[in-house]
Each structure stands twice: as C-alpha cells, then as structure tokens.
C-alpha positions in Angstrom: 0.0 0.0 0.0 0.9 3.5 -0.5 1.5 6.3 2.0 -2.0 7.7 1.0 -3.3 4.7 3.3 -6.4 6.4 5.0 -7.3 5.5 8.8 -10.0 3.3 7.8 -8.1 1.4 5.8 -6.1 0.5 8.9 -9.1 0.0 11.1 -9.9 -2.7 8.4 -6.5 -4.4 8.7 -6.5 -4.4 12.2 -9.9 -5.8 12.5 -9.0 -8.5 10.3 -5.9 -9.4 12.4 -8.0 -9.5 15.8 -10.6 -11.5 14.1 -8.3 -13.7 13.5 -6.0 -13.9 16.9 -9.7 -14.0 18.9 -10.5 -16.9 17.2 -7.1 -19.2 18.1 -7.4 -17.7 21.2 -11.2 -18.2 22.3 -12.9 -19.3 19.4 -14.6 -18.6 16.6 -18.1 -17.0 19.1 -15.3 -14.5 20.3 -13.7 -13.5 16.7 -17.3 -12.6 15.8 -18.3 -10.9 19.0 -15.2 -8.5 18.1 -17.3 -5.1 16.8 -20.1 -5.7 19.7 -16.9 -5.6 22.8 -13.7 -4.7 21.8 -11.5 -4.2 24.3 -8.2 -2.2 25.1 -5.7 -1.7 27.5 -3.9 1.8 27.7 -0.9 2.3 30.0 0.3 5.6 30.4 3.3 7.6 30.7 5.1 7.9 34.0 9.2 6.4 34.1 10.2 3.7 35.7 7.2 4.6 38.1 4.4 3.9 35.4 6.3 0.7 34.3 6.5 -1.1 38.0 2.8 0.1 38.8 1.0 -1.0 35.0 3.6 -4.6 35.9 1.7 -5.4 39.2 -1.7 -4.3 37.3 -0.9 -6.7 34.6 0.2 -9.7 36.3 -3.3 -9.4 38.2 -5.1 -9.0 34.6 -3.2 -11.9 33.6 -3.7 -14.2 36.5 -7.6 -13.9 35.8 -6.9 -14.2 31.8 -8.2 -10.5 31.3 -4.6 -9.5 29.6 -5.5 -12.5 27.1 -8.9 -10.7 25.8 -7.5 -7.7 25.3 -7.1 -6.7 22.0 -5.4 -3.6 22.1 -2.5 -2.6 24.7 -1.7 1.0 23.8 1.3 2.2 25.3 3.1 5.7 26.2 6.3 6.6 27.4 7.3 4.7 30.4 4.0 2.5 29.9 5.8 1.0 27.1 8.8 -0.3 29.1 5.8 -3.0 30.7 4.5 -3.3 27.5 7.8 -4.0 25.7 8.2 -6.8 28.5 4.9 -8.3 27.8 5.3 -8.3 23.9 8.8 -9.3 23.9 8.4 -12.1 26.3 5.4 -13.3 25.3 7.1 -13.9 22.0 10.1 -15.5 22.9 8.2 -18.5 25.8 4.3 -17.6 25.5 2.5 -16.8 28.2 1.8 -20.1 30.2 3.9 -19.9 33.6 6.3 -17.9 32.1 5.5 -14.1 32.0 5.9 -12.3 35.4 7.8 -15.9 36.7 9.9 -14.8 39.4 12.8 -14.9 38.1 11.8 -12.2 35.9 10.4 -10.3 38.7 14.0 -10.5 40.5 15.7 -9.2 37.7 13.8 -6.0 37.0 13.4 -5.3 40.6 17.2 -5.1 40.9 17.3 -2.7 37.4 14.9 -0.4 38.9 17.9 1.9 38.5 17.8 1.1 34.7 20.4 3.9 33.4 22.8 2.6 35.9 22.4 -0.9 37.6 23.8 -2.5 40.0 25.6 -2.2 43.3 29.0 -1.4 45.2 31.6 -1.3 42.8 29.7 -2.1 39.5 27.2 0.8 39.9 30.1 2.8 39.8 31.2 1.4 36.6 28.0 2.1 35.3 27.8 5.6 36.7 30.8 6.0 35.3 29.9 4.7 31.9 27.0 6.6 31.5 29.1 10.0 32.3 30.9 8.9 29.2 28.6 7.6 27.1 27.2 10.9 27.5 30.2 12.8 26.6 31.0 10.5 23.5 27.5 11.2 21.9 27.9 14.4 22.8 30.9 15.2 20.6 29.5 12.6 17.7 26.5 15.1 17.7 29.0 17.4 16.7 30.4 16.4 13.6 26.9 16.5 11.6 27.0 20.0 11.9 31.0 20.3 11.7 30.9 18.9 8.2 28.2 21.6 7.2 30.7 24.4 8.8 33.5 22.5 7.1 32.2 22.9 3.6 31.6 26.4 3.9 35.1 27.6 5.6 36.8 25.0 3.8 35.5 26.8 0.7 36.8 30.1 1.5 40.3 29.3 3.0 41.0 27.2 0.2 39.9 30.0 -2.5 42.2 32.2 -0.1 45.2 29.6 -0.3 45.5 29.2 -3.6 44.9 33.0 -4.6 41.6 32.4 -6.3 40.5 35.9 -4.7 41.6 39.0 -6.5 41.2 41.2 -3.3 42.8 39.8 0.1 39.5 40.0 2.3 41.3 41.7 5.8 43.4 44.1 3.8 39.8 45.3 2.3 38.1 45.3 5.7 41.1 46.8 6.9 40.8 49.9 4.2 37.1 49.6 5.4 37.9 49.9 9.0 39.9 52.8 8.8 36.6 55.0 7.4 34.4 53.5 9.0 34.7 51.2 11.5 35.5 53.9 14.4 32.7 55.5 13.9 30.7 52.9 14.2 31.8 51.5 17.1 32.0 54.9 19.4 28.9 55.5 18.2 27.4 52.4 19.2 29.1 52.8 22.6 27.5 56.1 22.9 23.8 54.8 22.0 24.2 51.6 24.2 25.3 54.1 27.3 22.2 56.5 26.6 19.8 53.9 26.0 21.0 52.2 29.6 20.6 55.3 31.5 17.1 56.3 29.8 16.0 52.6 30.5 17.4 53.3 34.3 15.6 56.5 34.4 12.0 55.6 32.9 11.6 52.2 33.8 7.8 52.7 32.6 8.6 54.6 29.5 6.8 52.9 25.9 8.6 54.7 23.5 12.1 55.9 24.4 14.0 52.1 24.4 12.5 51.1 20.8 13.8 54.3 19.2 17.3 53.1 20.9 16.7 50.0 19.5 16.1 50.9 15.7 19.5 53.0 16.3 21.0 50.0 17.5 20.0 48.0 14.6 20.9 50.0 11.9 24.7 50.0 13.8 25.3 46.2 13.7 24.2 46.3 10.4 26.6 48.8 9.3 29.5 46.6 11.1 28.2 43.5 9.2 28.6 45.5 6.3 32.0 46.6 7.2 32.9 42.7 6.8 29.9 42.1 4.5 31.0 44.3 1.3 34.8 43.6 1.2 34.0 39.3 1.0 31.5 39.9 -1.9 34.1 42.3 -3.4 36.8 40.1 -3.7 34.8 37.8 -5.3 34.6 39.8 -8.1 37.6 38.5 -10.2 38.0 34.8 -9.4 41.3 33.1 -11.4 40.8 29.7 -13.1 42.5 27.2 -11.0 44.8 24.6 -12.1 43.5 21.0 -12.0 45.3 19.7 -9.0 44.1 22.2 -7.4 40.5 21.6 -8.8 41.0 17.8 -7.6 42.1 18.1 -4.2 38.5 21.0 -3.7 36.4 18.4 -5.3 37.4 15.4 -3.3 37.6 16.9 0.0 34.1 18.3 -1.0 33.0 14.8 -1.9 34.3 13.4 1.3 32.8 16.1 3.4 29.0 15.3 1.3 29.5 11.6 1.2 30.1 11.8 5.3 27.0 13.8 5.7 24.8 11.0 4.3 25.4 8.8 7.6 26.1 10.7 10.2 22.5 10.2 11.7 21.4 11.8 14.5 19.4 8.5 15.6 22.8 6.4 15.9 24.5 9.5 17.7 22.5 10.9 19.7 21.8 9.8 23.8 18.7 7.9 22.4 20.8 5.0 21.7 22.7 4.5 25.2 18.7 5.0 26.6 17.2 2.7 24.5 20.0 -0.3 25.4 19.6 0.2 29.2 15.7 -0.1 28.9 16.1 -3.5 26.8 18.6 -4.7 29.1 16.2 -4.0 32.0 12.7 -5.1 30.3 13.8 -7.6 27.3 16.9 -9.6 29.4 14.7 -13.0 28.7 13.3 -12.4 25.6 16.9 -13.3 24.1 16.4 -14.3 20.8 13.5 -11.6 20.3 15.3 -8.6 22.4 15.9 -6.9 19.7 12.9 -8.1 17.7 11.4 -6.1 14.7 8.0 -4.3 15.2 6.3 -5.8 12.3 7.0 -8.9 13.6 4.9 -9.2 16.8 1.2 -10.1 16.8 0.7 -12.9 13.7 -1.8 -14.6 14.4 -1.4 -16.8 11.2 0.8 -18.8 12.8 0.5 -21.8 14.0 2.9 -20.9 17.1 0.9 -19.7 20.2 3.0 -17.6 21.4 3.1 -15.2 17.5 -0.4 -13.9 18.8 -0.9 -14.6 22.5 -0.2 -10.7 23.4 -2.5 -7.8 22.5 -1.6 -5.8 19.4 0.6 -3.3 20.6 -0.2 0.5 19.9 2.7 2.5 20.5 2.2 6.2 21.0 4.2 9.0 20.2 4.0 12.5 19.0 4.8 13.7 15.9 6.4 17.7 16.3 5.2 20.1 13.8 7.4 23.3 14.9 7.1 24.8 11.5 5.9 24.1 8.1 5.6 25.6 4.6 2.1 24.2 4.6 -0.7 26.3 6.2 -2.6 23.1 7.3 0.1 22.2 9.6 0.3 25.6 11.2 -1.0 27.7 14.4 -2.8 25.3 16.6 -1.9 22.3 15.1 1.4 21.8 16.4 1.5 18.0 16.9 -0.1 15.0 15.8 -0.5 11.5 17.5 1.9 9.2 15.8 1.5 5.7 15.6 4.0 2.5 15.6 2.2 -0.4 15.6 2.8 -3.8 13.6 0.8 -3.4 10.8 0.7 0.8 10.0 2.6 3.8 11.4 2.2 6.8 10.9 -0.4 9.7 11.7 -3.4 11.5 10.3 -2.3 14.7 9.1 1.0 12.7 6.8 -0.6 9.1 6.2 -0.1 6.0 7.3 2.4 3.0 5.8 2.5 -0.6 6.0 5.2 -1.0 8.6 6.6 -4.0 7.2 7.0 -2.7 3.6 8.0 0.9 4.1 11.7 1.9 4.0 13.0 3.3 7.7 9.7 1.0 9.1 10.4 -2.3 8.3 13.4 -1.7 10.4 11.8 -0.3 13.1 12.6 -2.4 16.1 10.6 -3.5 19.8 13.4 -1.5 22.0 13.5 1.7 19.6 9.8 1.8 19.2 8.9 1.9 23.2 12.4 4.4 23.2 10.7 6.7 20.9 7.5 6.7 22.7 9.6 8.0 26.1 11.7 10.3 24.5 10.6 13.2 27.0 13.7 14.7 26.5 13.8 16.4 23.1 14.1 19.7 21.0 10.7 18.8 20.1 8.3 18.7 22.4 5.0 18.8 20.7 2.9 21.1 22.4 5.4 21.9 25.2 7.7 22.9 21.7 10.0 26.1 22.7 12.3 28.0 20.4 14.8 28.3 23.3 14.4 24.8 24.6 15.0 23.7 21.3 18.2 25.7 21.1 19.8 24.5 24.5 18.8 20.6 24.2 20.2 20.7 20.9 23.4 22.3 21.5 23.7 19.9 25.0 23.0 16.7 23.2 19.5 16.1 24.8 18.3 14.0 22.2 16.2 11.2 22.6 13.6 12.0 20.0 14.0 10.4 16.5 14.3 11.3 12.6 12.0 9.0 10.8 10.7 9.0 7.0 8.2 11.2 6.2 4.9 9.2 5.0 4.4 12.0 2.5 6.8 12.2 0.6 8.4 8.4 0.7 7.1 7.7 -2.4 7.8 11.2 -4.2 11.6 12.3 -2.8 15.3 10.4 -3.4 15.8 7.7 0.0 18.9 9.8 0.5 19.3 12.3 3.1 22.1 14.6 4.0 21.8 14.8 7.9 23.7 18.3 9.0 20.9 20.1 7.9 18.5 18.5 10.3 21.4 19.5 13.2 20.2 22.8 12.3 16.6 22.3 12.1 16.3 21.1 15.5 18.7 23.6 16.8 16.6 27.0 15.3 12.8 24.8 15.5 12.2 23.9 12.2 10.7 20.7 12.3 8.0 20.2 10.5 6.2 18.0 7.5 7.7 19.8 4.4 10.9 17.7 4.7 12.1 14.1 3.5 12.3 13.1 8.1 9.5 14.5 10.4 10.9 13.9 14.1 8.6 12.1 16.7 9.1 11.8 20.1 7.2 11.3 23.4 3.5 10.0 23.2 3.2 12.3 26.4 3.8 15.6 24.7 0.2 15.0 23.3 -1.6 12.8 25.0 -0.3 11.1 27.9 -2.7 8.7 28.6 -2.8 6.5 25.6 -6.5 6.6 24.9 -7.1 8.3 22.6 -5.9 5.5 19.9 -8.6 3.0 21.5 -11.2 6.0 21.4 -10.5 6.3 17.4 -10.6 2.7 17.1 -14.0 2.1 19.1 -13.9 0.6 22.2 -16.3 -0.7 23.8 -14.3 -1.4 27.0 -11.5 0.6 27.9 -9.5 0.5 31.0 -7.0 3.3 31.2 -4.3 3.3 33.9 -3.2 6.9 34.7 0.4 6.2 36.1 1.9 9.9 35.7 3.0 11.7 38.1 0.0 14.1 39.8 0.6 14.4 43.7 -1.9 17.4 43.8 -4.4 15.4 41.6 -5.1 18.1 38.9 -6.1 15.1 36.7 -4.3 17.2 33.5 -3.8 14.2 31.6 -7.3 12.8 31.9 -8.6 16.4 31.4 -6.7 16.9 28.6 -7.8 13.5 26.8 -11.4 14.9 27.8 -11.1 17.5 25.8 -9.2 16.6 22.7 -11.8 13.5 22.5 -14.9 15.7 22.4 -13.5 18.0 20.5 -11.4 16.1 17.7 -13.9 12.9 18.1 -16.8 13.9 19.3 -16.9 11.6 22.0 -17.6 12.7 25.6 -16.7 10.9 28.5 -18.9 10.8 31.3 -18.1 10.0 34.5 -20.9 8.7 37.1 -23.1 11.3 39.8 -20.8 8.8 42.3 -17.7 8.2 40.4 -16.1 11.6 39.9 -12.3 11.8 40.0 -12.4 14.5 42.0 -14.4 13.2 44.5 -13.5 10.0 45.2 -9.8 10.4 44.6 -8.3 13.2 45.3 -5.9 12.9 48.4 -7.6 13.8 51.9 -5.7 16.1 53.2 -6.6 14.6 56.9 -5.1 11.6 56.2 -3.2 11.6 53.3 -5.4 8.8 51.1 -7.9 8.4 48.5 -11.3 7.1 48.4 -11.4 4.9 45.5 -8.4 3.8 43.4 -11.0 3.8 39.9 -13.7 5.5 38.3 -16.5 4.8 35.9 -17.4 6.5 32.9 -19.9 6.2 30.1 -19.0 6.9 26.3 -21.1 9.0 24.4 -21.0 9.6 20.6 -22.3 13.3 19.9 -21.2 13.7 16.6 -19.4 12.0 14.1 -18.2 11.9 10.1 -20.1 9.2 7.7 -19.8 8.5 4.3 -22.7 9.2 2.3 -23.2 6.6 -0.6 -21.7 9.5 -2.9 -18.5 8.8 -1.5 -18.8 12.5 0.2 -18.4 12.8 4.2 -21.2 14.6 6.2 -21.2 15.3 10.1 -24.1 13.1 11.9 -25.4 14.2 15.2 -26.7 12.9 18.1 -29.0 14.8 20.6 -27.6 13.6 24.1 -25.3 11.5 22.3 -25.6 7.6 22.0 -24.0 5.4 24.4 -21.0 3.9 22.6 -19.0 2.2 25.6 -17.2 2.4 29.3 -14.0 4.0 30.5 -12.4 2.7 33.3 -10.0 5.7 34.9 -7.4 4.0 37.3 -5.4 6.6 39.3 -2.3 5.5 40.7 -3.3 6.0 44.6 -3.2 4.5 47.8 -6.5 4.0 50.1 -6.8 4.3 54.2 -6.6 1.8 56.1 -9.4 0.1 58.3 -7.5 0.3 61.3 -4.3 -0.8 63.1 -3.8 -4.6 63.4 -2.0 -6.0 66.6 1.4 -4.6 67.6 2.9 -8.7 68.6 0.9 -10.5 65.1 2.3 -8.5 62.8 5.8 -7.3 64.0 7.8 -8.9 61.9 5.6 -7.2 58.9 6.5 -4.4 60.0 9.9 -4.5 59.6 9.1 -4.7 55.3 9.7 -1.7 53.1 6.6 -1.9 51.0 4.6 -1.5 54.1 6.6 1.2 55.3 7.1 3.2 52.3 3.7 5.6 52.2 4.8 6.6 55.8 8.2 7.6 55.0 7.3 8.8 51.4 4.3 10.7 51.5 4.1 12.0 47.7 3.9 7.7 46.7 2.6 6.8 44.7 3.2 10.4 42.6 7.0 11.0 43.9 8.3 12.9 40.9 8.9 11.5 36.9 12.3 13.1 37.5 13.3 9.6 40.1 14.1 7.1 37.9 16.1 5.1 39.7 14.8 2.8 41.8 15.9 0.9 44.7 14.7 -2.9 45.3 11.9 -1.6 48.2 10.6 1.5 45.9 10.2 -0.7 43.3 8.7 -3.1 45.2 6.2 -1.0 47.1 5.2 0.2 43.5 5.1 -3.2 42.2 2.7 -4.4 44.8 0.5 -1.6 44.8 0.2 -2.2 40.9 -1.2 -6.0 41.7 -3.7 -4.6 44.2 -4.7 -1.9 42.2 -5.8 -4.6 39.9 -7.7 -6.4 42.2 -9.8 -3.7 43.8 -11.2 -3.2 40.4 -11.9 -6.5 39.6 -13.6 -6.6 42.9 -10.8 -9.1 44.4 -10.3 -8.8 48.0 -7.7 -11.5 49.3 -5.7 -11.6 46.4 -3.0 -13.5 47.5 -5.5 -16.2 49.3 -7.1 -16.3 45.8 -6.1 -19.9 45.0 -5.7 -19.2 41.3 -3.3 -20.8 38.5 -2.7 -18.5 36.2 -4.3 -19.5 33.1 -6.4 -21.9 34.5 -8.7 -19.1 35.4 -10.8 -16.5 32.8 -13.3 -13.9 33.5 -14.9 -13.8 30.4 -15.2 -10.3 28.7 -18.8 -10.0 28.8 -19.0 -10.5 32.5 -16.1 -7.8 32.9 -18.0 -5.0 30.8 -21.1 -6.2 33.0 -19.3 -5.8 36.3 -18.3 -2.1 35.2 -21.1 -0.9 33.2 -23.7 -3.1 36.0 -21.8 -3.0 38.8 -21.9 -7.3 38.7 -20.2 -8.7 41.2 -17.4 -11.0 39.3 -16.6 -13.1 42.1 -20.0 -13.4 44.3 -20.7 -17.4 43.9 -16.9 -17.9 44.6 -15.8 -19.0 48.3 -12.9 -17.3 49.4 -10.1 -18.1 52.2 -11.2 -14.6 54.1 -14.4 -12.8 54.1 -15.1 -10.5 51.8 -14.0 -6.4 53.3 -14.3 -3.3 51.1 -12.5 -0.2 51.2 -8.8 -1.9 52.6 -6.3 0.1 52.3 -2.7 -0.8 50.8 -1.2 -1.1 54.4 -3.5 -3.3 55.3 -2.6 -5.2 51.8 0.9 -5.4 51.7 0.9 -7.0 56.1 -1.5 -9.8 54.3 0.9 -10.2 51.4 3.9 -10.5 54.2 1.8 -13.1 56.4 0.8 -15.2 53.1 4.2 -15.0 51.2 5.9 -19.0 51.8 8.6 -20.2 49.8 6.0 -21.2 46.8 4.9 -17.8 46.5 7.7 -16.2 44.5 9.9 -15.4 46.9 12.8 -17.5 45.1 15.8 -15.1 43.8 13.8 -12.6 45.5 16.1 -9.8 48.1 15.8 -11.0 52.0 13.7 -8.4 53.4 10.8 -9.5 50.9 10.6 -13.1 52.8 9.1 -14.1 56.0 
C-alpha cells in the first residue's frame, strides 16, 4: 500500500488481524463478538514509576486471563517499558507460567535503577559509563554540523590559499575599518550608554528604548557590512585554478558530502545508550526476540501460540510540527499523535504506511519503538515545543527523540538524506512536515494517557491506567484527553453522579489517602463523520449522544486503612519496606517522573501496589488467598464489561479463604501479602527483606 493509506483502511486491517487472533485464542463466538466488545488496555506515561505500577496491574489482569482478551494494549512513554516486557516475552516463551515468573520479577526489581544498575563497585562502573557515554554522543552530535561548517570555511580558505580571490578579504576590511569602523563603534558605545541610562531612568517609558533599539540596529548592520562588502568584493575576479588544485577541492568536498549521508542523528545521539539500558532492563529473557522487529509481533497466522498470545501493541508517540511551509500544519496544530504499531505507522495529518513494507519502518525495532514513545527529552516537544528549549537541548546533546521518513513524501523524494541540515533544524525549530524526516518523540507531549488510539478505534471497553505523576491530583492528563476527544472525536466521556475523579480520589488532606483507586465513565458519541453513498463525508449528530461504551479511569493512589492490626501479630511485617514506604514517602505513589532510579523496596512498594490496584477493580479482596493458576482461570469479557457498566459482582458465587471487606487500604494489603508470602509464593531469587 501506498503512504495515502487512509485510517480506515487501517481499522480494516487491524480488524482483520484481531478477528483472527480471537479466534485461536477463544474461538470462533469470540472472533465474531469483536465489533459488539472490543477491548483495550492503555498504560500511560510515568518512568520507571508507570512501568512497576501497569507490571503489578498486569500480572493481576493476567492471573484472571483479562490481559489475554484484550485486544489492544496501547502504550506511552514509560508504559511502554511494561509493554515491551509483555510483547517481547510473550514472544520468545508464550505466556503459560512464564511471563511475570519470578525470576523475571527479581531481575527487574534489581534494574529499577535502569540507566545505571547494580551495586558497590559495578554501579560505579556504570555511573561512570553513563558519564561517558554521555560525553562520546555528545561530541559525535557534533560532527553532523562540523561537516556543514566545514564545507563552507573550507571553501573560503581554500579560495584564499591558492589565490583564487583577486582582493585579500582583511586588507579590504582593513581599508574599510579605517573609514568607517570607528565611527561605528564609538557610536554604538555612545547609543548603548544612553539607551542604559534612559532605561534606568524611565523604567515605565513605551517609546524611548525602541527608538534606541532601531539606532542599535541600523549600527550592527553597518559593522556587518564593514565585513559584508569587502567578502563579496573580492569575489569579483576569481582566477581559473589549475586542476590539482581543482581535484584536491572536489574530493575533500566529496568526502565532506559523502560523510554527511550517515552521520544520523538517531545512531549518535543519547537515544541509543537510553534505549539499550531499557532492553537490558525489560527484554533480558526475551533473548532471541530482544531486539525483535515491530512488524513482527502479533501474527496470528501462525500456527505458534506464542506469534499472537499478546495484545496488538499501539505504540504512542508524538509527531512535532514546529514549523511548516504548509498552512494546514500551522498555528494550533502543532503536533499530531503518531503511531508505531505492527501493521501501519504513521499519523493522520501525513498518512499511514504498512510498517513492514516501508523503508526506515520495516526496520523499526521492539526497543527503539517503546524508546521513541519515552523520549521526554527532546528539542521537540509537541505542544510543550519552545524555540529556546530547542536551542539549548540541541546544543547539550539532549536528544532522545527520532528522525524518521516522512509518509508524504516516501514515495515522491530520493531515499537519501544529507543529515547536517537536520542539526540545524532542530537547533533553530524547524521541524516540521515539508521535509524528507518529520521527528517524533514522546507520546506524552500529546496525550499522555494512551486513549485516545482506542477512542479512534471504538472501544467498547477501555481501562486506562493513569500512572503519571500528579501528587496534587489536577487530573491534567485525563482532562486533557477529555477534551481533545470531544473536540477532535466527538466523543464525551462521562463520568458517574458517584464516580467523579475529584471526589473519590483526590488525596484527603486529613489523612493523606484516596477514596477509591477507579472510576466509571460512560462513552457518548455526539457527533461524528459518515460516508454518504456519494463517497462525500457529512457530520451526523446525536442529541444527548448515544452510548458507545465504558471508560475505566485507574489513578495511581493508595487507600486508608481500616484500622491498626495488633502490635505482637504483625511485627515482623512491620519491619518490610513496602509496608513502610507511604509513611516515610508521603508524595507515593506520585514521587516525581524526574526519580528514575529505583531501589529494590521503591520498586517493590510500587510493584505491589500495581497488583492490588488490579484487584480492587476487579472486585478481588484476598488476592493472595485467591487460589488461582494462572491460566487456569478466565473472566470472560462479557462479565467484565457487565461488572463495570452493572456494577456485577465477578466473584459473588466464589468461596474465598477470608471474608469479603471493602474499602482496605494498601497497608492493610501489603501485612497480608507479608503473612501469606511461603517459599512457593515467589519469593525465590527474591532480596531477604521480601521473605518471612
């Protein structure tokens, strides 16, 4: 297919893919049930923070075969890293006892600190390493734009050596000086004095500094001009040269060209050291498929399981759109979503392309797809874009974004690109859609929660897990979907008389904790774009709208408490980090996106809270006395959109170990996970102060 691919014609693709993975996977009732309850994960941005918290939510999901039935898990940022792990794994063992297997568990709690593992004496290695890493990308940034400089002194100093130029350049600004120059430059001393004092004197004044200003102006032109007008002059009269001379330009030239072809920003910049420390953290057993190319996951024409056991992954990111010849990528429009997935990338305002038959896609791999999608750190920064950011984190090597071929214009420009010109447009914020590469980075600098694909894409069921940090809970990211949805889809999300975020969330300020950990929301469809049998599209609305699906909001938080259990049964659980951590750390779980390096008990406290998270939605209240094998055990989907959209109870004919309590709290959580974890509950491999 070409880049004029249009969204439905992905929908349609997609749709035939999930028809076909629901069927291996539940039979053929369940491929056909796929437009009346489609179902989608979406894990949002957050660090290392989102990843551990949307792990523990997960390996619940999975232990109750929810994560099997979805069909979508759409990623951002540092929701990817979990995603990545599912996808990747998944690939390389399938899922049956070997995703979230302890061993696995051990290994990323220890590379909570993913940049720089370890401890003692090989953290400082790695400290160390990183330090220059840094420093090595740094000056490799450099030489893009060095050959670009190169070219053009080179040009001149070699017209200069070989006496191409008639006039000698500083004799003539010399001459130029000596009438000129003075003048200028007392003169400019003189306005620069007056203009200080006036400003000192009138602080409030409109007019008086601009006047200054013009003066100003017209004196560094007339010094520019001083230099200006002798280079142009003694370019007058060129002599021929001879052809040795003519040789050694044009092969220098052509070296200088030929190097600018490869040196690309994506294999020198910092987004390369980031993206191997986040494989080696989230892909270490996924061996063989580490490294594995995007339009390889999700087959499910295979006749191996494990090709189409995971969700298809939707990878976020944002495309930046700083600038642009073209008026319908200007003003408000200042970034699009961007999609990676196995079948299409691309976004709406360039196209879409068939991942695995596109040049710079087919190549696209797992670990640089989830890298992309956390590049927070970035010249471009969709709609958090700034000129002068864009100047300093280009100059510093902060670089994590990437340079990827333009849907456009594949089909219509040379695959060749001479890469010190795009050192430039990042550094003066010229990215935009009228080039050969359009950068992406960061699903977070538009949407951060991940939705909005599964919104597009029709839903019935979505649960979204809002992992980003929000220790005032100001909800901005779920606002911010709110509105882009109704406005952009005409979908408005509806939260529940008893279910607003705000309400049943937000932190009490008595206590420190939140009501509920989730909220309910209806879908309604108020308007949207059909074809007419013409072929021509026409706006349909609905009065009131028409009920379309359920949102699930999960918020990252932490619930009280139902009071203090006895000092002598549970002293040794006291003594356990996870338990301890909410009193010692009151912003958990919203301590700051900035932390990315975690120790064994953060990531541990975060891990668990993920799991229980999980739980309380699914109305699970002794999770670890739930006597479950993991995929021995489905809810089916139907029950699950009943138990949000009906409040069902999912588990009410099933006897459990403990009565049944609402409203515990974590504390009260993690000194039952302590008094339940034996030696068959995972605690192999795992630290000492996670055993009893």
């Amino acid at each position: 297919m070409s880049a004029n691919t249009t969204y439905s014609d992905v929908i349609a693709a997609e749709d035939e893919l999930l028809r076909e993975r629901r069927r291996k996977i539940m039979g053929d009732d369940f491929a056909a049930a796929l437009e009346e309850n489609r179902f989608g994960l979406a894990l949002s941005g957050g660090g290392i923070r989102s990843a551990t918290i949307n792990l523990g939510i997960l390996k619940t999901l999975h232990k109750f075969g929810v994560l099997k039935q979805a069909d979508y898990l759409s990623t951002v940022s540092g929701g990817g890293y979990t995603g990545a792990y599912i996808q990747a794994t998944t690939k390389e063992k399938g899922q049956e006892g070997k995703l979230f297997a302890p061993e696995h568990l051990h290994y990323m709690r220890s590379h909570g600190e993913y940049l720089f593992p370890g401890t003692g004496l090989e953290k400082i290695w790695n400290q160390l390493t990183l330090v220059v890493a840094f420093m090595v990308s740094f000056l490799m940034s450099l030489i893009s734009p060095a050959i670009l400089v190169g070219l053009i002194v080179g040009s001149y100093f070699f017209c200069d050596y070989y006496n191409l130029i008639s006039i000698d350049f500083m004799d003539a600004v010399q001459q130029h000086w000596q009438w000129l120059m003075p003048e200028l430059f007392y003169g400019g001393i003189v306005i620069f004095v007056l203009h200080y004092l006036l400003n000192i004197a009138q602080v409030y004044r409109l007019d008086g500094s601009n006047f200054f200003n013009r003066l100003e102006t017209l004196v560094v032109i007339g010094i520019l001009s001083t230099f200006g007008w002798p280079l142009i002059k003694s370019f007058q009269s060129v002599k021929s040269p001879t052809a040795e001379q003519l040789l050694f330009f044009v092969t220098a030239g052509f070296i200088l060209v030929l190097m600018g072809m490869f040196t690309n920003p994506n294999a020198t910049s910092f987004h390369r050291f980031y993206r191997k420390q986040l494989a080696d953290a989230y892909l270490h057993f996924a061996t063989t498929n580490k490294n594995i190319l995007l339009h390889q996951l999700c087959q499910p024409h295979s006749n191996e399981h494990q090709d189409y056991l995971a969700p298809y992954p939707l990878i976020n990111t944002c495309l930046n759109l700083q600038s642009s010849k073209d008026p319908n990528f200007q003003g408000a429009k200042a970034s699009d979503y961007f999609l990676l997935s196995p079948l299409y990338c691309g976004a709406k305002l360039v196209g879409y392309v068939p991942t695995a038959e596109t040049i710079g896609y087919r190549q696209m791999t797992l670990p640089a797809a989830v890298t992309i999608s956390a590049a927070a750190v970035n010249p471009g920064l969709g709609a958090y874009s700034n000129k002068i950011l864009s100047i300093l984190l280009t100059i510093f090597n902060l670089r994590l974004g990437f340079w990827t071929w333009n849907p456009m214009k594949i089909k219509t420009t040379w695959p060749v690109v001479w890469w010190p010109f795009y050192f430039f447009y990042e550094l003066f914020g010229r990215i935009g859609t009228d080039k050969k590469m359009i950068n992406i980075s960061d699903g977070g600098h538009i949407e951060n929660l991940g939705v909005m694909e599964l919104l597009r894409r029709q839903c019935k069921l979505i649960v979204s897990v809002d992992a980003g940090a929000d220790p005032l809970f100001t909800f901005a990211d779920l606002e911010n979907l709110a509105v882009r949805a109704r406005n952009e889809l005409g979908i408005d999300i509806r939260f529940r008389p008893d279910e607003i975020p705000e309400n049943i969330m937000r932190v009490n300020p008595s206590h420190g904790y939140s009501k509920k950990r989730f909220a309910v929301a209806d879908l309604y469809q108020l308007w949207e774009k059909v074809c007419t049998d013409e072929g021509e599209e026409k706006i349909v609305h609905y009065p009131g709208g028409k009920k379309t699906g359920v949102f699930v909001y999960v918020k990252s938080s932490v619930t009280a408490p139902t009071g203090r259990p006895d000092d002598a049964a549970f002293k040794d659980a006291f003594q356990y980090g996870t338990y301890k951590y909410k009193i010692y750390n009151p912003d958990f779980p919203h301590e700051s996106t900035a932390d990315q390096f975690f120790d064994p008990i953060q990531w541990e406290a975060y891990f668990q809270l993920g799991q229980f998270i999980a739980a309380d939605i699914l109305g699970v209240d002794n999770l670890n006395n739930f006597d479950v094998e993991e995929e021995a055990f489905t809810i089916p989907l139907d029950e699950l959109y009943r138990h949000f959209d009906e409040n069902m109870q999912l588990f009410g004919a099933v006897e459990l170990p403990l009565p049944r309590v609402r409203g515990r709290g974590i504390d009260d959580i993690l000194i039952e996970a302590a008094q339940q974890q034996g030696p068959e509950k995972e605690t192999e491999g795992m630290p000492t102060e996670y055993k009893m």
